[in-house]
C-alpha positions as CSV (number, residue, x, y, z in Angstrom):
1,X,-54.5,42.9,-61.6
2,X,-53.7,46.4,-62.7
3,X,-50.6,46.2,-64.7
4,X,-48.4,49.5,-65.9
5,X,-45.2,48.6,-68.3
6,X,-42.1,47.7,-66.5
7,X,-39.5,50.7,-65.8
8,X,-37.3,51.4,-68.3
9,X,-33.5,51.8,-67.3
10,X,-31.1,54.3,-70.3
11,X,-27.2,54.2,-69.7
12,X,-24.4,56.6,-70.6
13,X,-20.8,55.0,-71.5
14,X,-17.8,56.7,-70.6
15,X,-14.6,55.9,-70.8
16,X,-12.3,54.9,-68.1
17,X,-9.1,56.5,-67.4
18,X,-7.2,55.1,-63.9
19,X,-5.5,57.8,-61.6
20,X,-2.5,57.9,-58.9
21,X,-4.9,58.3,-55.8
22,X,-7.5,55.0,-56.1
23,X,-7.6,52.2,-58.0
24,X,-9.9,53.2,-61.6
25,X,-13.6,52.2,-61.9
26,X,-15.8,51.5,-65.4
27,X,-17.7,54.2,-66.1
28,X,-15.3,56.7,-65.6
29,X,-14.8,59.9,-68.1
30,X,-11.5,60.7,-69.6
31,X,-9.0,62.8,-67.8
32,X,-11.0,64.1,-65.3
33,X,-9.0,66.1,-63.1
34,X,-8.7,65.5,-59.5
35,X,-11.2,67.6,-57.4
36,X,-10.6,67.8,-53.4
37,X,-13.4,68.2,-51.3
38,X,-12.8,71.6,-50.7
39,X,-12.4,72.5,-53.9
40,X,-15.5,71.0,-54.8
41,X,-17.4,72.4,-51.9
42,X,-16.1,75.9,-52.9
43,X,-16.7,75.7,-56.8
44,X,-20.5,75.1,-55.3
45,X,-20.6,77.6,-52.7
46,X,-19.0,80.2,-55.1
47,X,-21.3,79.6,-57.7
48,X,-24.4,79.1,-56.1
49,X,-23.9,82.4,-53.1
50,X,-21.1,84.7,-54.9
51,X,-17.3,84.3,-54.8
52,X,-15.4,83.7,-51.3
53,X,-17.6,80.5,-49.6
54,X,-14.6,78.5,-49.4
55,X,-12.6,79.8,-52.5
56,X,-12.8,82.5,-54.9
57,X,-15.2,82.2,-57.9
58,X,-12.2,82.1,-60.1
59,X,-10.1,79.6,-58.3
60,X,-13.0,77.3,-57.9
61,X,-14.0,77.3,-61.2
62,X,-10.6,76.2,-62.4
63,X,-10.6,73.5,-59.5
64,X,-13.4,71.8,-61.0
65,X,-14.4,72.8,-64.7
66,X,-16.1,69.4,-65.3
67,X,-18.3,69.2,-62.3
68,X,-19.9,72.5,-62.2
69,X,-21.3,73.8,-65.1
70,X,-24.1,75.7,-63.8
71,X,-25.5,78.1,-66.0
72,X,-27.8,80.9,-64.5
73,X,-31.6,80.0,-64.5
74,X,-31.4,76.7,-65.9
75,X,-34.3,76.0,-63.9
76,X,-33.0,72.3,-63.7
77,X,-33.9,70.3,-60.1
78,X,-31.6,69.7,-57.6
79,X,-30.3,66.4,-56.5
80,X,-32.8,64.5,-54.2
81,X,-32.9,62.2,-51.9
82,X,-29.6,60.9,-51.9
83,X,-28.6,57.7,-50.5
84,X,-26.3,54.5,-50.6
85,X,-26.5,51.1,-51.3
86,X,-24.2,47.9,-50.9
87,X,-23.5,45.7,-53.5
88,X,-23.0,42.0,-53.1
89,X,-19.3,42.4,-51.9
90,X,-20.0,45.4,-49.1
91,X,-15.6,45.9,-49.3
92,X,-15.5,46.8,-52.8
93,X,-18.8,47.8,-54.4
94,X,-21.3,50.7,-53.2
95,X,-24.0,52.9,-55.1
96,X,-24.5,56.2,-55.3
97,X,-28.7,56.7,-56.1
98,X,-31.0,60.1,-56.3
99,X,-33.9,61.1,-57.6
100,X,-35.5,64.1,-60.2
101,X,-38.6,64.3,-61.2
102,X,-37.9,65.0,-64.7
103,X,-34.7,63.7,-67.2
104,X,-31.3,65.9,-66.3
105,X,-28.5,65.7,-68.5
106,X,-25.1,63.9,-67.1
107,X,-25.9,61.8,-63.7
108,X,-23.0,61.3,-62.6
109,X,-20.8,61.0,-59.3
110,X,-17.2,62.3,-58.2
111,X,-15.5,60.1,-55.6
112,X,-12.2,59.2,-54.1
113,X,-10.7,59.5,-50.7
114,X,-10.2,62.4,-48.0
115,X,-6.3,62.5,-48.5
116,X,-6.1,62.1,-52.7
117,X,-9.8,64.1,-53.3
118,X,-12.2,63.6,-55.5
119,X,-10.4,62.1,-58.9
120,X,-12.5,59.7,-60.2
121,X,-16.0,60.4,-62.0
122,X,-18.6,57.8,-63.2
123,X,-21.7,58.1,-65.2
124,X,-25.1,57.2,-63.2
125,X,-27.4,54.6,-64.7
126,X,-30.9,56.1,-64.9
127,X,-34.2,54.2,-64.4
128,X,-37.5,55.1,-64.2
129,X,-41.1,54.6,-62.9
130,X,-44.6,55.8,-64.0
131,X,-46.6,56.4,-60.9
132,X,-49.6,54.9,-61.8
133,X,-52.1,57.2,-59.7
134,X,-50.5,60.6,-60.3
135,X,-49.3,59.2,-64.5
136,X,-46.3,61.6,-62.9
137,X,-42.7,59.8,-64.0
138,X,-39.7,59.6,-61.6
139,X,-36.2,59.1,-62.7
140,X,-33.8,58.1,-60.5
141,X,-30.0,58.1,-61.0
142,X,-27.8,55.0,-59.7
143,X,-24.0,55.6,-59.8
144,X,-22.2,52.4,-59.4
145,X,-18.8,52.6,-57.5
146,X,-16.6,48.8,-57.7
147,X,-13.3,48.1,-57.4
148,X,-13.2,49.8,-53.7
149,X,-10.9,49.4,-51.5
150,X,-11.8,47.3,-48.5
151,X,-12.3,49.1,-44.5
152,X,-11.6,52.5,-46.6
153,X,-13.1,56.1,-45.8
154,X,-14.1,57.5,-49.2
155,X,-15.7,60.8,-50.1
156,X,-18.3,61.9,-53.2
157,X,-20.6,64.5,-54.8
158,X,-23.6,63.7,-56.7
159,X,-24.3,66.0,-59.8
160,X,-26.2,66.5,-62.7
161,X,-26.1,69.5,-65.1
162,X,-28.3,72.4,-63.5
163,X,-27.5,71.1,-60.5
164,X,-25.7,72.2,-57.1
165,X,-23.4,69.2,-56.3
166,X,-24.5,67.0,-53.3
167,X,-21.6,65.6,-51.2
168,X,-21.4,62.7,-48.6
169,X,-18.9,59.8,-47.2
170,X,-19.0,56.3,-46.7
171,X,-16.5,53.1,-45.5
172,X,-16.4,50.0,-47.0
173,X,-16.7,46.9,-45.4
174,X,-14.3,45.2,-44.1
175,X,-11.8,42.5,-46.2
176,X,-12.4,39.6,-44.0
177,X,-12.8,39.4,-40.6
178,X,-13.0,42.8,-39.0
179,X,-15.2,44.6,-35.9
180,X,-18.3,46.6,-37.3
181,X,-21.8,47.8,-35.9
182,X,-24.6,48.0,-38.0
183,X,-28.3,48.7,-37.1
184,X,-32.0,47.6,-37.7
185,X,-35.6,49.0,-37.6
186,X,-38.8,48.8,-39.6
187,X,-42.1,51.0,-40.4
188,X,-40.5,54.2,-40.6
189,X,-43.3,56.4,-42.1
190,X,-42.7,60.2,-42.9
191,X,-42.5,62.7,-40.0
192,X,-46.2,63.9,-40.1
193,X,-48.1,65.7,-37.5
194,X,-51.4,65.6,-38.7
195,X,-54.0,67.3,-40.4
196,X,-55.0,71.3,-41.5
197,X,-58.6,72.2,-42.6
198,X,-58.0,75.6,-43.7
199,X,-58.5,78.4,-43.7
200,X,-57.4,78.6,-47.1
201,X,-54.0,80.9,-48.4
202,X,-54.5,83.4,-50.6
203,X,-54.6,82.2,-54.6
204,X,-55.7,78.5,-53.6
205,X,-59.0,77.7,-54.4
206,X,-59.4,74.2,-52.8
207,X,-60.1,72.6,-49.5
208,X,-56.3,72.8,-47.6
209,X,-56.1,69.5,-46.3
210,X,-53.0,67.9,-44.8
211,X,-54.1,64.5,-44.1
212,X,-51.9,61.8,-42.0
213,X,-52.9,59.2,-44.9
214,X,-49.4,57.1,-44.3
215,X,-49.4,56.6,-41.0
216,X,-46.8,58.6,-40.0
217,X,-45.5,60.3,-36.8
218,X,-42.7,62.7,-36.0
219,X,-40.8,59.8,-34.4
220,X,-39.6,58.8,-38.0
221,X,-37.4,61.7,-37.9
222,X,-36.3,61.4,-34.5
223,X,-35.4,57.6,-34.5
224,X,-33.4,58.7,-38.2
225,X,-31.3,60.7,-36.2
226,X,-30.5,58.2,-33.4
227,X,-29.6,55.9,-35.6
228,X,-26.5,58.6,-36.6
229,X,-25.6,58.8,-33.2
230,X,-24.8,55.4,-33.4
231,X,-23.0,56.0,-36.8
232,X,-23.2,51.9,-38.1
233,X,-21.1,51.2,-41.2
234,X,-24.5,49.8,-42.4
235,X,-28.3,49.9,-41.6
236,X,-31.2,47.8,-42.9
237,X,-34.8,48.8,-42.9
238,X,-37.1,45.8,-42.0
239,X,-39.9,46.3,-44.6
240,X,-42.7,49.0,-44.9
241,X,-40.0,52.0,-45.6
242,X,-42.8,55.1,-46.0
243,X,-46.6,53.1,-46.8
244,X,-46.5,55.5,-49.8
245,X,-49.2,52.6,-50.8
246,X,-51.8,54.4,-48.6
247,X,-51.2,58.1,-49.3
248,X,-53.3,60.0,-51.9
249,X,-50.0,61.1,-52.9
250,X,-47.8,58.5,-53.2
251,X,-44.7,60.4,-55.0
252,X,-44.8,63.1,-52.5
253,X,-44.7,60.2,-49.4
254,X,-41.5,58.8,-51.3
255,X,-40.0,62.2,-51.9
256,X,-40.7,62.9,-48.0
257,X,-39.0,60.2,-46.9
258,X,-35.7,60.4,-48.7
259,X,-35.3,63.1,-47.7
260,X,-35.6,62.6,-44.2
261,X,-33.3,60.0,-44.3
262,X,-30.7,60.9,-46.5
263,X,-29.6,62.6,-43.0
264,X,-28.3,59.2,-42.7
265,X,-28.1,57.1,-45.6
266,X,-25.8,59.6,-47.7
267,X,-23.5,58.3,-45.4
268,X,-24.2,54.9,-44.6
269,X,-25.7,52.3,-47.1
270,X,-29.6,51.8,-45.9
271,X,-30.1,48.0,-47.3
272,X,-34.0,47.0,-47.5
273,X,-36.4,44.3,-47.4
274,X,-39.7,44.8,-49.4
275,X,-42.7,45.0,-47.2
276,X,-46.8,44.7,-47.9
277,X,-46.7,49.1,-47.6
278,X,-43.9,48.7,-50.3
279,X,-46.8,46.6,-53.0
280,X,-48.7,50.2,-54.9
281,X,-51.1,49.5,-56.7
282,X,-50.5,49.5,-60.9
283,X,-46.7,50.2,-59.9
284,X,-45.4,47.2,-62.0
285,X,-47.0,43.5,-62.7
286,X,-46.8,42.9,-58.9
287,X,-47.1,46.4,-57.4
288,X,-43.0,46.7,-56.8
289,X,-42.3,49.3,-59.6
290,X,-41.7,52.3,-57.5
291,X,-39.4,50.3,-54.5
292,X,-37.6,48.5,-57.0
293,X,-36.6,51.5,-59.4
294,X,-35.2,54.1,-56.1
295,X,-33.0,51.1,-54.9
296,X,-30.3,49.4,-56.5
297,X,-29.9,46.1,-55.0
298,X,-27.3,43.4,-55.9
299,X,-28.8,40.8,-58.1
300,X,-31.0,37.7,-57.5
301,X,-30.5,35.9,-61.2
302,X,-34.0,36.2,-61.8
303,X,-36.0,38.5,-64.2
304,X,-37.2,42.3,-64.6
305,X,-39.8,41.7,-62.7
306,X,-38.5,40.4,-59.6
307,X,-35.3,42.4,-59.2
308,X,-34.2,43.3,-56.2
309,X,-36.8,41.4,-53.9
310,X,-34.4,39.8,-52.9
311,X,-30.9,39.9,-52.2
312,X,-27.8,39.0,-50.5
313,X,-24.3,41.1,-49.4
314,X,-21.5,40.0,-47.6
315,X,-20.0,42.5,-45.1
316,X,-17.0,41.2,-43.1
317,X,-17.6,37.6,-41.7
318,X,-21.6,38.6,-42.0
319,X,-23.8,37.1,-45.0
320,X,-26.7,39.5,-45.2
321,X,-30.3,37.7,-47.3
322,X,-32.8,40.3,-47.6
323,X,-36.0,38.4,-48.2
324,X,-39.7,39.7,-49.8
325,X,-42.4,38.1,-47.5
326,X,-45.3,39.1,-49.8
327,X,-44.7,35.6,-51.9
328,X,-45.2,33.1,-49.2
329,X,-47.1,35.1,-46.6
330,X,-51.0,34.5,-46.2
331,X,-52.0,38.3,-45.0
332,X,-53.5,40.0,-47.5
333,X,-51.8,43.4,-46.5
334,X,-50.6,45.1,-49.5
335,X,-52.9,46.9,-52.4
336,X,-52.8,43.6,-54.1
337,X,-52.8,40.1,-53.0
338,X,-49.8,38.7,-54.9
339,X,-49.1,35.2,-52.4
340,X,-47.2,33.2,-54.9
341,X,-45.9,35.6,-57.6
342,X,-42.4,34.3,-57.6
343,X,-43.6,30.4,-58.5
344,X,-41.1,29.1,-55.9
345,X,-38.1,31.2,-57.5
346,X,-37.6,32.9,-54.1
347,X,-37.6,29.7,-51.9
348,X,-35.2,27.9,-54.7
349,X,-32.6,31.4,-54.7
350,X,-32.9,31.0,-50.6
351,X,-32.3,27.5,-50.4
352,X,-29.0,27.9,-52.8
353,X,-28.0,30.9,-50.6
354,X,-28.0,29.5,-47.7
355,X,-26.1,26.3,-48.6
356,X,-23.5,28.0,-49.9
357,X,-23.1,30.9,-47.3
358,X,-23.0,27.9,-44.4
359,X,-20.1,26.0,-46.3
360,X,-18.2,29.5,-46.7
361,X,-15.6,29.6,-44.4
362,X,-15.1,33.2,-44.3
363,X,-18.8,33.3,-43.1
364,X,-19.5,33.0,-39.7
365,X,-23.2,34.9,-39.6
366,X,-25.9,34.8,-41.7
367,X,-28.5,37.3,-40.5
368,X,-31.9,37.6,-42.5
369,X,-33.8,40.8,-42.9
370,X,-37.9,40.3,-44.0
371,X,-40.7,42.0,-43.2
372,X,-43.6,39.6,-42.2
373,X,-43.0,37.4,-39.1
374,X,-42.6,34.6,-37.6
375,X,-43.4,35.6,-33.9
376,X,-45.3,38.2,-32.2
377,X,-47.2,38.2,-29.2
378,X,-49.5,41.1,-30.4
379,X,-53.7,40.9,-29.4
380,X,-55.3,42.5,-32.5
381,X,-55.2,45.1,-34.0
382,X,-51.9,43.7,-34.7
383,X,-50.8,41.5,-37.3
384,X,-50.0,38.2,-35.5
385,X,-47.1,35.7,-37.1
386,X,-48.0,34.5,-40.7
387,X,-47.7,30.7,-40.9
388,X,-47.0,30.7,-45.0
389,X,-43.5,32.2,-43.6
390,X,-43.2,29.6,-40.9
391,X,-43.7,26.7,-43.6
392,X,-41.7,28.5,-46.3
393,X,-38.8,30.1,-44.5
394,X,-38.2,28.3,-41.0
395,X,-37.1,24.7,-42.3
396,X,-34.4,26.4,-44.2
397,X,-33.3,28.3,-41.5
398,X,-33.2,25.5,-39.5
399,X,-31.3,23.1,-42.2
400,X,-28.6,25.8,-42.6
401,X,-27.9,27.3,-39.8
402,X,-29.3,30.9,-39.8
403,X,-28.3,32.8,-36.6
404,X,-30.9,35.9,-36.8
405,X,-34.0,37.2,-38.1
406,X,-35.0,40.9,-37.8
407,X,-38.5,41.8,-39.1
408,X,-41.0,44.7,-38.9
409,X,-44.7,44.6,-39.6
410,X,-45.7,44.6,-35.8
411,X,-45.1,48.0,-34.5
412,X,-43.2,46.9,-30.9
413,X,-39.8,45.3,-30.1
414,X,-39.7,41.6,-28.8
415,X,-37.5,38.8,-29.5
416,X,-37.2,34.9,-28.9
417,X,-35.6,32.4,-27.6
418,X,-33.0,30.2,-29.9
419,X,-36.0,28.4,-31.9
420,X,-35.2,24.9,-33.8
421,X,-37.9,22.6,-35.1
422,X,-41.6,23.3,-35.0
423,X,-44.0,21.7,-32.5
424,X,-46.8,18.9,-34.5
425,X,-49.7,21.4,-34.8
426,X,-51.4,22.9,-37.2
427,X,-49.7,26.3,-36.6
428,X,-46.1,25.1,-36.2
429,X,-45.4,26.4,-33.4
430,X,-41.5,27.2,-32.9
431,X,-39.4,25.0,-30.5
432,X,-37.1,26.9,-28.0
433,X,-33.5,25.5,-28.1
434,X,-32.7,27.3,-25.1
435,X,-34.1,30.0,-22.3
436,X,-31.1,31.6,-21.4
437,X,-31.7,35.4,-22.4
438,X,-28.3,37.2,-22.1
439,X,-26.1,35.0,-23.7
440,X,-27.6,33.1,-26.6
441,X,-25.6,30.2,-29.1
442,X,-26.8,30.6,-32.2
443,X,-25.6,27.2,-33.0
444,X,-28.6,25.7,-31.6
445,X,-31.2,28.2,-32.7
446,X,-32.2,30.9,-34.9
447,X,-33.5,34.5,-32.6
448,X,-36.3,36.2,-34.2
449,X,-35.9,39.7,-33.5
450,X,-39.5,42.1,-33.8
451,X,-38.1,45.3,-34.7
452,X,-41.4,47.9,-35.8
453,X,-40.8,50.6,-33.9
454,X,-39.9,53.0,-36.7
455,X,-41.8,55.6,-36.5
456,X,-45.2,54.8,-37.5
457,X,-48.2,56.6,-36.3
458,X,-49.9,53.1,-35.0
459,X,-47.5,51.3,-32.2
460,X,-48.4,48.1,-31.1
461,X,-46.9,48.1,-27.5
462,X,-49.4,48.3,-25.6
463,X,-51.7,45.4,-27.4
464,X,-49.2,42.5,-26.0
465,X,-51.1,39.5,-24.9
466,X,-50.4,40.0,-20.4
467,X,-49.1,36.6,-21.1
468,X,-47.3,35.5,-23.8
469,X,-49.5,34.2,-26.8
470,X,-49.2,34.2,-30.2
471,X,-52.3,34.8,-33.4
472,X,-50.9,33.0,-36.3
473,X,-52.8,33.6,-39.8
474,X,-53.9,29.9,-41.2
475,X,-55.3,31.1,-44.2
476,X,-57.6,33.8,-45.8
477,X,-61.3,34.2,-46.2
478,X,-63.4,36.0,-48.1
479,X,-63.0,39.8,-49.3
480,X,-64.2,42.6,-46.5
481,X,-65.0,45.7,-46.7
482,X,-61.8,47.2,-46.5
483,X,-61.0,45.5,-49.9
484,X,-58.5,42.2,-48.3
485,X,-59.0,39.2,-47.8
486,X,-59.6,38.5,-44.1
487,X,-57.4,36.8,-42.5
488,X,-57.8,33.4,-40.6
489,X,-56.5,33.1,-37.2
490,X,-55.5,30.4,-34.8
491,X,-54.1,31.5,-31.3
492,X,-51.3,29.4,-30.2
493,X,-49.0,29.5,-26.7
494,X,-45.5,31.2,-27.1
495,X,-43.0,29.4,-25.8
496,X,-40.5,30.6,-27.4
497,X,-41.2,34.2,-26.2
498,X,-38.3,36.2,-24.7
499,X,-38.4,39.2,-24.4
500,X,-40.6,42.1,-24.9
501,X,-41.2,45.8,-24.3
502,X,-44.1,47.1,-23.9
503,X,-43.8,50.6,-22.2
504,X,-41.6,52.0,-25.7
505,X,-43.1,52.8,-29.3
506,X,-40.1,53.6,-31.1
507,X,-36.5,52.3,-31.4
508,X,-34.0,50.3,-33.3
509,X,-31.2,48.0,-32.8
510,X,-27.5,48.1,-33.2
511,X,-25.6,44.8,-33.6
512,X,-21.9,44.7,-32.8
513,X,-19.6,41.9,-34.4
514,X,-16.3,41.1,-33.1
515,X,-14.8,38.1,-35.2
516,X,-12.8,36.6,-32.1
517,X,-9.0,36.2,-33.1
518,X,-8.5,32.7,-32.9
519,X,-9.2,29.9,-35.7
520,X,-12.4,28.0,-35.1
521,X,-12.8,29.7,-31.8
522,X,-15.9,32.1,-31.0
523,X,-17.3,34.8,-32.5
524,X,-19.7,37.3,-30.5
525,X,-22.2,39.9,-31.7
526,X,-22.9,41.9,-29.1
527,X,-27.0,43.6,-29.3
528,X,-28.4,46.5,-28.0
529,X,-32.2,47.7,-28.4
530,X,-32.7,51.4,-28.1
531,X,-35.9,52.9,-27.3
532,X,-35.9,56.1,-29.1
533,X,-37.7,59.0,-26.4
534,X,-37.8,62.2,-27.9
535,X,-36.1,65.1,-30.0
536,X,-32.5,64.7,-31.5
537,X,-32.3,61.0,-31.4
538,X,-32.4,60.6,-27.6
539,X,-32.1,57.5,-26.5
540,X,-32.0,54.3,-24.3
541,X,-30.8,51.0,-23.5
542,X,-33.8,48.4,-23.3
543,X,-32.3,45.2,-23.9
544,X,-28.9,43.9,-24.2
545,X,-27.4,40.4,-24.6
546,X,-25.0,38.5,-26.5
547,X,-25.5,35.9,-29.4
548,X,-22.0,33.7,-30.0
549,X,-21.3,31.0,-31.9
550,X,-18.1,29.0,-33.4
551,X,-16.0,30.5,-36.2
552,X,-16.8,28.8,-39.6
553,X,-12.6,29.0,-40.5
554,X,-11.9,25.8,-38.1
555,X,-12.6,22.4,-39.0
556,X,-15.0,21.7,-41.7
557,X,-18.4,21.0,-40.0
558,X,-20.6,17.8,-41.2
């Protein structure tokens, strides 16, 4: 396996000086004076388009001498592809991440809250990545924000010297039990439309050819916005992000898609889980260099090499475990096949997570976000359900209790039934607790939620078995021509099948939580899939039902 060295992280330390309007962070440079937003809007505007934007050139400048320090034609790049991040307590700990394609001077975020403005400044954490095909390095800038204040509004600006400051907002999560909505999709892509054989611009002496290469479509961009109109306080992206792993240019696919979605996630933390599009090859002993250096994920106790695979964050009464499929799946999907890279470090981590999320009693979910799945009723050319998952994953699930499962990798929307237990075949084929399909107990079941409707260029709507069957993937064969292992496959019956579309490519889903207000009593999460039909985020309803299930603050459960 092509290996590259791992990615190198460099630090700044700064002081940390508290101030009247929020409660001080580390990382935090002395006496830096407190900057409002418009203040800090104007010193940008003024400087960057002449005096009078907002304020005067001289008033702004004196509103914010530490955060704009431009000087003319320094030639430095601007602050890309900004976006936010959870850490493991989603009500007091959120990061601030961009990216530059060469070293800046000072990464570092302003933050504080709409009504006290921007008083607080902390140095970025910068990492890096050599992009093994291009030998192009990307530094990306990771601004760690703790000691938050639960369900609170705050507002920041991302800058580094050179630079025209980048604002955005978030909300914490709540401090206990609290109503929130948060949202789901995965296989994005870019928003490409196609592919240009010249004729060729003046002073360019090469074949002009923009080639789709990453499957993408200009749905990515549409079902980005629809995901604002819902506004969620958090969204997670189910795997395959951009499939910068097929594109001739792999930093450019990256680049292309922050920036598309940093419409959204400047505002809202986008949480991920590591699909097979995510493993590039010689990015990084196991082809996760690139995903694991733009994302700052909260920890998993293991090593350099496997942080940020997977994760877990607790928002409200919701534990969220973010899992990477790539270890125990059998499809050979990625640039390299890497089945087994963690040793069982991954299952071990799960297993310990679980146990103790289920014995929290301030948790009453625990949703899991992968890639691979467990279900699908997809004829080829889709993927089928991967039984290393169902042998790995689905006993733990079932042991502790896990109430959902949203996944990507097939590119439709279909869910199941409550599933518990496994049928005695050789594919393992999921038992449905129940068949009600509007109001579903979790307590009896885990539902598997299909959720690939992204964006990509390649939907798999219309390949649905007429009725419901499943291909599972046994095992692997020999190498093909396309450079994978080909898979084995065993078609089963699916009875645990639920629901499906299959007249909608793209959409996501938004997941309501109300905690319920009495001890031990119910809890509901309310779901909604939305088809996503065309420019501006339109939308519509294509599925809605209720999961419920007991509070975990009532009597201790056995």
């Amino acid at each position: 396996m092509t290996t590259t060295p791992k990615a190198t992280t460099t630090a700044t330390t700064a002081t940390t000086t508290p101030t009247t309007a929020i409660t001080p962070t580390t990382a935090i440079t002395s006496k830096a004076p407190r900057v409002s937003r418009r203040g800090l809007l104007g010193a940008a505007g003024a400087a960057a388009a002449g005096a009078g934007t907002f304020i005067s050139q001289p008033e702004a400048v004196a509103a914010s001498p530490v955060l704009w320090t431009r000087p003319d034609g320094s030639g430095m790049p601007p602050v890309s592809g900004l976006h936010l991040q959870f850490g493991a307590d989603a009500a007091r700990e959120v990061v601030v991440s961009w990216q530059t394609p060469v070293p800046v001077k000072r990464p570092r975020v302003m933050f504080g809250t709409p009504a006290h403005g921007m008083g607080t400044e902390v140095t970025a954490r910068t990492t890096s990545y050599q992009d093994a095909k291009s030998r192009q390095t990307i530094y990306v800038h990771h601004a760690r924000l703790n000691r938050l204040r639960p369900g609170t509004g705050y507002v920041y600006a991302a800058v580094h010297d050179g630079a025209t400051p980048e604002a955005g907002s978030f909300r914490t999560g709540p401090g206990g039990r609290a109503p929130f909505t948060f949202t789901s999709f995965g296989d994005q892509g870019t928003p490409t439309v196609g592919k240009l054989n010249g004729p060729r611009p003046p002073k360019i002496t090469e074949k002009l050819v923009y080639l789709n290469d990453n499957l993408g479509s200009p749905y990515a961009n549409d079902v980005t916005t629809a995901v604002e109109r819902i506004a969620p306080l958090f969204h997670l992206v189910n795997g395959d992000l951009c499939y910068a792993n097929l594109s001739e240019d792999r930093l450019r696919t990256w680049s292309d898609w922050f920036d598309m979605t940093s419409r959204s996630s400047r505002f809202r933390p986008w949480m991920p889980a590591a699909g097979n599009h995510e493993n590039e090859l010689g990015n990084g002993p196991i082809g996760f260099a690139a995903y694991q250096a733009y994302f700052s994920l909260p920890g998993n106790g293991g090593d350099a090499e496997t942080e940020g695979l997977w994760y877990a964050f607790t928002v409200g009464s919701v534990r969220v475990v973010s899992l990477a499929n790539d270890d125990v799946a059998y499809q050979d999907a990625g640039n390299t096949y890497v089945r087994g890279y963690s040793g069982g470090a991954q299952r071990r981590w799960l297993e310990a997570e679980l146990a103790r999320a289920r014995a929290d009693r301030d948790i009453d979910w625990i949703v899991v976000v992968m890639h691979q799945v467990v279900v699908s009723t997809a004829d080829h050319p889709g993927n089928g359900a991967d039984l290393g998952i169902r042998e790995e994953w689905l006993p733990l699930f079932d042991t502790y209790g896990v109430d959902l499962v949203v996944c990507g990798h097939e590119h439709h929307y279909e869910r199941s039934h409550p599933i518990r237990g496994q049928e005695p075949s050789d594919t393992m084929t999921p038992t449905p607790a129940a068949t009600r399909t509007d109001l579903v107990d979790t307590t009896g079941g885990t539902v598997h939620m299909v959720i690939g409707g992204g964006g990509t260029s390649v939907p798999s709507m219309d390949v649905l078995f007429d009725t419901p069957r499943c291909n599972v993937i046994t095992g692997v064969g020999a190498t093909g021509a396309n450079g994978h292992k080909s898979p084995v496959y065993v078609t089963e019956a699916a009875p645990w099948s639920a629901v499906r579309d299959r007249v909608n490519p793209y959409g996501f889903a938004a997941f309501t939580v109300d905690p319920g207000t009495e001890r031990g009593g119910l809890t509901t999460m309310s779901v909604t899939y939305y088809a996503v039909t065309g420019l501006y985020g339109r939308v519509e309803p294509v599925d809605t039902f209720t999961l419920r299930r007991t509070r975990g603050d009532g009597e201790r459960r056995r």
